[in-house]
N, C-alpha and C positions, 0 to 999 in steps of 0.2 A: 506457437512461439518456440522458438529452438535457444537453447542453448550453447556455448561453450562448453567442452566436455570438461576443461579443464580448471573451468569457472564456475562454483555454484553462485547464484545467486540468493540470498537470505531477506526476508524479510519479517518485521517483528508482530505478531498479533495480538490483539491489542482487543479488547470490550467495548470501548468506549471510544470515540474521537480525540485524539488530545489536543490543546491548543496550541503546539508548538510542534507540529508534523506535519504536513498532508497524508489525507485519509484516505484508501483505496477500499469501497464497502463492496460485498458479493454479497447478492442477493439472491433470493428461487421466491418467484411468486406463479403460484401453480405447475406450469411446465417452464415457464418463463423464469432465464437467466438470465439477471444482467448486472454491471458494476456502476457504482458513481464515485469521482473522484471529490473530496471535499477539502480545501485549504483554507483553515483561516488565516486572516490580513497576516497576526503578532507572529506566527510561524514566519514569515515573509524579510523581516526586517526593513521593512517599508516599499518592500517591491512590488507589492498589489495592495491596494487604497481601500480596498473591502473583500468580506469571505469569496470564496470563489466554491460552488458546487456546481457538477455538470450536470447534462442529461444523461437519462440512463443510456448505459451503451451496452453494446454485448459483451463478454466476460473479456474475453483478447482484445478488443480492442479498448478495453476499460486499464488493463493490467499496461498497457504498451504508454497511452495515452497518459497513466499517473508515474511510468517510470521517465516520461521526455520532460514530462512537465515537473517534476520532482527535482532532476538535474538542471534542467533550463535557473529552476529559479530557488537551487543548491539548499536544498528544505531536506529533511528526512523523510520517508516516509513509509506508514503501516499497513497493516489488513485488519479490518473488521470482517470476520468471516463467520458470521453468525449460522449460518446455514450447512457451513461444511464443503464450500464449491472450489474449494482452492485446488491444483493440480499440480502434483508433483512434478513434471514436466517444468512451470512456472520456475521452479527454486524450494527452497526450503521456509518452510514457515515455521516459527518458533516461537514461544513467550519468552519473555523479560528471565521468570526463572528457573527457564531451562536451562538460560548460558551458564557453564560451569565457571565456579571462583575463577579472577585473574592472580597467574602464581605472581608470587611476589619476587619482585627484583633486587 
């Protein structure tokens, strides 16, 4: 996946799945890498009638597949990256409180 030099991309990591995002999880089971995408319905605002989880895919095309569908159906969404597989190449991946205070106006 390439990038925009003059666009990072950021996404927030997250522990847990939240109910109001869609989830991009990266996984390592043995040599084997791969991502699943998870949405639940209430993230949706009635735009899909029940959760949506894929099949495992391979990492890119896991990351590609939760960013079309993320925008398609205007949801947020995170990394659960329990394992460590995320690639700097991807964007930036950050916690909630890494982002510094917003100054005030």
């Amino acid at each position: 996946m390439t990038t925009n030099p003059t666009t990072t991309n950021r996404f927030e990591q997250v522990d847990e799945a939240p109910d109001d995002a869609m989830t991009l999880t990266l996984r390592r089971d043995g040599e084997k890498m791969y991502g699943v995408v998870t949405c639940p319905a209430s993230a949706t605002g009635g735009r899909l009638p029940k959760n949506f989880t894929s099949d495992e895919m391979p990492l890119k095309d896991a990351i590609r597949s939760a960013i079309r569908l993320a925008n398609e159906m205007t949801v947020a969404l995170v990394v659960a990256d329990p394992d460590g597989l995320w690639q700097a190449d991807w964007g930036t991946l950050y916690r909630d409180a890494d982002e510094p205070p917003a100054s005030p106006n």
